[in-house]
N, C-alpha and C positions, 0 to 999 in steps of 0.2 A: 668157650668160643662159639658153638654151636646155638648156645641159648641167648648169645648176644646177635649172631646173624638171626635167629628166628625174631626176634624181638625186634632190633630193625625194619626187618621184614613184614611181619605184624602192624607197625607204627605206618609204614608208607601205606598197605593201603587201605589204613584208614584214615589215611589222609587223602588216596585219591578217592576213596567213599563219600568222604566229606565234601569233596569237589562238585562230587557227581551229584549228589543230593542237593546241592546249592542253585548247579545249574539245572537241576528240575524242577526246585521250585519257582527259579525267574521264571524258566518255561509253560507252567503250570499261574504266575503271575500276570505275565504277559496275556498269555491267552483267557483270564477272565476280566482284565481290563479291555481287551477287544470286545469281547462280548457284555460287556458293560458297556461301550460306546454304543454300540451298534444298536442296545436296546434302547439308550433314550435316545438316538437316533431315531427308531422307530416309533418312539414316543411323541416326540419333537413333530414328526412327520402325522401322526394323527391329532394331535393339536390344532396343527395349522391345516390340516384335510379340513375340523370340525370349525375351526372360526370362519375361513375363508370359503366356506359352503353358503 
């Protein structure tokens, strides 16, 4: 009985591990598409600095 509640017990949380790992890497996702905008943003912005000079 003991080895079926530890077991259970076990299985949840590596399922809420699993969760938690999902949602860091959207977060860790998220935040290098931002800063993948932002740099051809800054890219974008020295282009058009260099032609309309």
């Amino acid at each position: 009985m003991q080895t079926k509640f530890d077991t259970e017990k076990k299985e949840q949380e590596i399922e809420k591990l699993s969760q938690e790992k999902l949602i860091q890497e959207l977060v860790i996702q998220e935040k290098n598409n931002q800063i993948l905008i932002t740099v051809l943003g800054l890219i974008l912005v020295i282009i058009f600095s260099v032609v309309f000079y």
